[in-house]
C-alpha positions as CSV (number, residue, x, y, z in Angstrom):
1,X,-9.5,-10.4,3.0
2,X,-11.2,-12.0,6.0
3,X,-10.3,-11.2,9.2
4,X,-12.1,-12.6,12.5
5,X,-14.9,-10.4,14.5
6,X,-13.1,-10.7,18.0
7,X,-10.0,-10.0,16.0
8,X,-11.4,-7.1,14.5
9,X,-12.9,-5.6,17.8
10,X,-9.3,-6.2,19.3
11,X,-7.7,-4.0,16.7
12,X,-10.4,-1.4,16.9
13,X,-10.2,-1.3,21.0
14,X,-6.4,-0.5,20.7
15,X,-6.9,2.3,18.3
16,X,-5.1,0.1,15.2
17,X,-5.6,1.1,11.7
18,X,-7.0,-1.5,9.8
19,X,-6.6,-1.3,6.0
20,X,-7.9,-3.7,3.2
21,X,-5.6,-3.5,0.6
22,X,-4.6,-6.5,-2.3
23,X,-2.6,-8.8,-1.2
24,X,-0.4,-9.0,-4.7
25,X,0.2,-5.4,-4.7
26,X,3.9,-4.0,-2.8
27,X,2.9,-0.2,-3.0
28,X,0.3,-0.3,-0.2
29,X,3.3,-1.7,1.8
30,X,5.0,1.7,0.4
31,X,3.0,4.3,1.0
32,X,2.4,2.9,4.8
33,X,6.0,3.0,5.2
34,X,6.8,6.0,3.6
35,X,3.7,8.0,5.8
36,X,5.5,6.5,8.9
37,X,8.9,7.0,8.3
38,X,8.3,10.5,6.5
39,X,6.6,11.7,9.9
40,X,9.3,10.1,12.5
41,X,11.6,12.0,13.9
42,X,13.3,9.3,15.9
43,X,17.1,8.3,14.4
44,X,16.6,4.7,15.5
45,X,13.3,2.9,15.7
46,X,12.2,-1.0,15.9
47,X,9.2,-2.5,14.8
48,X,7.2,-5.9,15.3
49,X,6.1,-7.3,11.3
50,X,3.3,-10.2,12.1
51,X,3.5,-12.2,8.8
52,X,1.3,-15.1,9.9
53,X,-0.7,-13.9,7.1
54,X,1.0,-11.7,5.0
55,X,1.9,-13.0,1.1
56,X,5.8,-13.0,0.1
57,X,5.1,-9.9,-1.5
58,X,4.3,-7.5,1.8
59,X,6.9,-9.0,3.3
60,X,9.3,-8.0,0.7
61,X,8.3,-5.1,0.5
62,X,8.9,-4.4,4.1
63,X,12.9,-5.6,3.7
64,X,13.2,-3.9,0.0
65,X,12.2,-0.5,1.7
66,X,14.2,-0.5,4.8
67,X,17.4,-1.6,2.5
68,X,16.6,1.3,-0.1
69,X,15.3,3.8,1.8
70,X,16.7,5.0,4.9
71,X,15.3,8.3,5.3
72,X,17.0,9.8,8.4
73,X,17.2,6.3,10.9
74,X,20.5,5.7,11.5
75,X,19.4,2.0,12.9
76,X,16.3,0.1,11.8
77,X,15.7,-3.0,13.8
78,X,12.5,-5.4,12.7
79,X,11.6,-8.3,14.4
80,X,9.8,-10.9,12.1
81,X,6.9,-12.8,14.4
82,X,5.1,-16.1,13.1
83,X,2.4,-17.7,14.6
84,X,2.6,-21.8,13.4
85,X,-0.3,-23.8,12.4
86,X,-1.9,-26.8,13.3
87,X,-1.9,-29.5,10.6
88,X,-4.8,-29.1,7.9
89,X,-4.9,-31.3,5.0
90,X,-3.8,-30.1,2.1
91,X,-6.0,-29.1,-0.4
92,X,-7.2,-31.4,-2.8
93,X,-8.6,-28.9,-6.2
94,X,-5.8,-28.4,-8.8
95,X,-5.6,-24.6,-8.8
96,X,-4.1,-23.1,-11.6
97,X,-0.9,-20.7,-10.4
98,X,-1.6,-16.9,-11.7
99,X,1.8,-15.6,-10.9
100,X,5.4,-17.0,-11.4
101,X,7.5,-14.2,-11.4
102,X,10.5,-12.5,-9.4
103,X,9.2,-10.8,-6.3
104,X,9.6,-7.0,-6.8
105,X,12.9,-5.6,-5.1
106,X,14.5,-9.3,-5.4
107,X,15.3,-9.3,-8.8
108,X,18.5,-8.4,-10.6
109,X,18.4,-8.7,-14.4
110,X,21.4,-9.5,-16.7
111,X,21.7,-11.8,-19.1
112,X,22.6,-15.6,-17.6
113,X,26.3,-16.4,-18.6
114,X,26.3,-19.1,-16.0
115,X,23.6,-22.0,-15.9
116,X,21.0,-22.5,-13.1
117,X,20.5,-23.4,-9.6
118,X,17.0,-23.2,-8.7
119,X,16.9,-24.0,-5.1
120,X,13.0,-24.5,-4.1
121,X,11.3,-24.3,-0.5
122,X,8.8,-27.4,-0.3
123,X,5.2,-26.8,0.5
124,X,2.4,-29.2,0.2
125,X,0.1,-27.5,-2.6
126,X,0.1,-29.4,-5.9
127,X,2.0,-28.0,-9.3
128,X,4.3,-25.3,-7.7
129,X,7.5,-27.1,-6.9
130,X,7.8,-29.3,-10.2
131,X,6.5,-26.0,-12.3
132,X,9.6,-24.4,-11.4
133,X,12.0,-26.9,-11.5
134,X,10.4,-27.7,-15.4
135,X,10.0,-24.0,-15.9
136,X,14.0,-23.2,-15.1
137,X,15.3,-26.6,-16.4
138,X,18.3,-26.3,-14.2
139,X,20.2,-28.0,-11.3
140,X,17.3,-28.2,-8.7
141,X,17.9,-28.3,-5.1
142,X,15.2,-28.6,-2.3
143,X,14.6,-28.0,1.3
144,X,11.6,-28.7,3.6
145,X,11.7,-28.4,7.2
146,X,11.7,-30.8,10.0
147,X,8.9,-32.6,11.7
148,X,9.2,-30.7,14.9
149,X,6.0,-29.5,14.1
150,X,3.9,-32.1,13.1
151,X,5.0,-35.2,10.9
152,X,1.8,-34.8,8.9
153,X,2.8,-32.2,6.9
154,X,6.4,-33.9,6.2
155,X,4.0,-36.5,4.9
156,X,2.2,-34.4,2.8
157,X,4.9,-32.4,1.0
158,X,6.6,-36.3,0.5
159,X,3.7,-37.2,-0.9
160,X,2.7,-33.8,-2.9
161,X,6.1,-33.5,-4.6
162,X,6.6,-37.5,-4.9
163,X,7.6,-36.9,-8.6
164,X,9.8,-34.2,-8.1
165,X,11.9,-35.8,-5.5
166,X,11.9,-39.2,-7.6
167,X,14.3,-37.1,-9.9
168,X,16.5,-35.1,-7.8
169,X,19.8,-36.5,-6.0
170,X,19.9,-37.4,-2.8
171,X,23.0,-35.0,-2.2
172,X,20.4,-31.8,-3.5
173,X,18.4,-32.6,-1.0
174,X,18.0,-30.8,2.8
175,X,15.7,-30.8,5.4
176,X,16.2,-27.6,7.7
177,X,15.0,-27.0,10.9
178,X,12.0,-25.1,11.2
179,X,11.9,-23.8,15.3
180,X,15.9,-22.7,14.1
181,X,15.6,-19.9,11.9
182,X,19.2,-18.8,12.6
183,X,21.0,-22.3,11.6
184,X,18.6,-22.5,8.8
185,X,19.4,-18.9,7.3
186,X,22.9,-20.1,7.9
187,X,22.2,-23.4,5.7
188,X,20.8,-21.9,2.7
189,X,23.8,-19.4,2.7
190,X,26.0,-21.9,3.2
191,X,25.0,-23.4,0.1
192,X,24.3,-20.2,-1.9
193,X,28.3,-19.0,-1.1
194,X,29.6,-22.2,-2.5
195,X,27.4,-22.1,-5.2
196,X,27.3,-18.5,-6.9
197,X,30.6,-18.4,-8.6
198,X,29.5,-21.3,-11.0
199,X,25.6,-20.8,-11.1
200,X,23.2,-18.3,-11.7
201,X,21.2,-18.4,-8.2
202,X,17.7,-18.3,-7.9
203,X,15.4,-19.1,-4.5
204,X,11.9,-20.1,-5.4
205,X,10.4,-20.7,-1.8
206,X,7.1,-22.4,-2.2
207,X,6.6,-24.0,1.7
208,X,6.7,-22.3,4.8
209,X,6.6,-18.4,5.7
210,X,9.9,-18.5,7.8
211,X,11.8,-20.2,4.6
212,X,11.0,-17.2,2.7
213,X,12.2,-15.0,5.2
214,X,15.4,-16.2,5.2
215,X,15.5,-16.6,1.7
216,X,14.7,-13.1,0.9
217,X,17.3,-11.6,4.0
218,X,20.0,-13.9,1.7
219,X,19.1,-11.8,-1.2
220,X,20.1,-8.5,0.6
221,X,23.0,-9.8,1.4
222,X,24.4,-11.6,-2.0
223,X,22.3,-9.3,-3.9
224,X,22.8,-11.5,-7.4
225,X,20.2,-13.7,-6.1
226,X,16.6,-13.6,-7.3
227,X,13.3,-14.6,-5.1
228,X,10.6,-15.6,-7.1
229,X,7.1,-16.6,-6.1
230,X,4.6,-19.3,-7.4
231,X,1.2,-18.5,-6.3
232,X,-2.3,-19.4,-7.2
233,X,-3.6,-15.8,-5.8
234,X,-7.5,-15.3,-5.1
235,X,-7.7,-18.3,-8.0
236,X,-8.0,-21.0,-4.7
237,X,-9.7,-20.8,-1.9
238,X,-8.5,-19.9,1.8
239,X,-6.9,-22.3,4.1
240,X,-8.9,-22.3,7.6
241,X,-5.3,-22.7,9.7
242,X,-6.0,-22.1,13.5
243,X,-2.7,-21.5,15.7
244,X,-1.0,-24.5,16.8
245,X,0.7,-22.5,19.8
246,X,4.5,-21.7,19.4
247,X,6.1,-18.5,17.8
248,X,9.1,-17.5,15.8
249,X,10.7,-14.8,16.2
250,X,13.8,-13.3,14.5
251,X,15.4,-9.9,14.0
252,X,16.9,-8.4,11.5
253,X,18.9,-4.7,11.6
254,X,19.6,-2.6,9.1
255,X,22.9,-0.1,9.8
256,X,22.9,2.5,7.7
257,X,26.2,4.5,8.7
258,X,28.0,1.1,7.4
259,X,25.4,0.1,5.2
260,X,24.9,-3.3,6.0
261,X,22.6,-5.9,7.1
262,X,23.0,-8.0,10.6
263,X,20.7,-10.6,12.4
């Protein structure tokens, strides 16, 4: 893990913890949680989750153990922060992808009686998206966000996932919003509602952080629907991103007299 000097002297100055832990594994994302919330006597609490960095697999965690494990809060609020990028190029090596599996806690096993939707969050790294799709061989729908950001990297996913798209009907296809994370959350579960009493459901988000935010709070809340992640791990090399400016915020609360999940 590489983390900046003045980054590192920042974190030391206001007495933070820093930990270097694997990036695949969900446990180290336990144990933190389970120390803190073991040791807290507060019945309601809210905390800030930077995931600028984090893989799909912290931030999982970080939902899966808040909807499992209560402890004594009554209310758990998080509030999800993302930092956006400035355009980079995507990379041009052909890394091979080490995991393609359900993300732990977002996974509900039984055996498929209904066929396949395997909706897929674009991103612009080569082999993911059309892996999956091959992999599930089932109707494929896909979403990539808006240009708000920069139109490059519209262009590059267009580009990236060319022969994907060639294939896939105009109707499956959706561009969300990426500066809306509500209406966007609100899309996807749109479409997951109508489509879970015909299809087995599964969310393979390969693009942007946020979408697998929303995709994973969708799984907590029609819990039939498995995440799944498609990742090259430490087999590729880092992405030098630099902050393009603008954050996202968004909040989710976990009630656990009624037991159920709000944003």
């Amino acid at each position: 893990m590489y983390i900046e000097l003045k980054t590192m002297f920042f974190l030391k100055k206001n007495n933070c913890t820093i930990k270097l832990a694997d990036g695949n594994d969900s446990n180290v994302i336990h144990d933190i949680l389970d120390t803190f919330a073991l040791n807290c006597s507060l019945e309601s609490i809210r905390i800030l989750i930077d995931y600028s960095s984090m893989t799909r697999v912290w931030y999982g965690e970080i939902l899966s153990y808040f909807r499992d494990t209560p402890h004594n809060f009554t209310e758990v609020e998080i509030t999800f922060a993302y930092s956006f990028a400035k355009f980079v190029s995507p990379p041009s090596e052909n890394y091979r992808n080490l995991y393609v599996s359900p993300i732990d806690g977002f996974s509900y096993f039984s055996i498929p009686d209904k066929p396949t939707a395997v909706l897929i969050g674009l991103g612009y790294e080569k082999n993911k998206a059309f892996g999956l799709s091959e992999y599930f061989d089932g109707e494929t729908f896909v979403f990539y966000n808006d240009d708000a950001i920069d139109n490059r990297f519209n262009t590059s996913i267009e580009t990236i996932n060319q022969s994907l798209l060639e294939v896939i009907a105009e109707e499956n296809k959706f561009s969300f919003p990426i500066y809306d994370l509500e209406f966007s959350e609100r899309q996807l579960l749109s479409l997951c509602s109508y489509l879970q009493n015909e299809y087995r459901i599964i969310i393979a988000p390969t693009g942007p952080k946020p979408f697998t935010l929303i995709s994973l709070i969708i799984s907590l809340k029609i819990r039939e629907i498995d995440v799944w992640r498609i990742s090259q791990g430490d087999n590729r090399k880092a992405i030098p991103f630099q902050a393009e400016g603008k954050l996202s915020l968004y909040k989710v609360k976990f009630v656990y007299h009624e037991r159920n999940l709000q944003e």
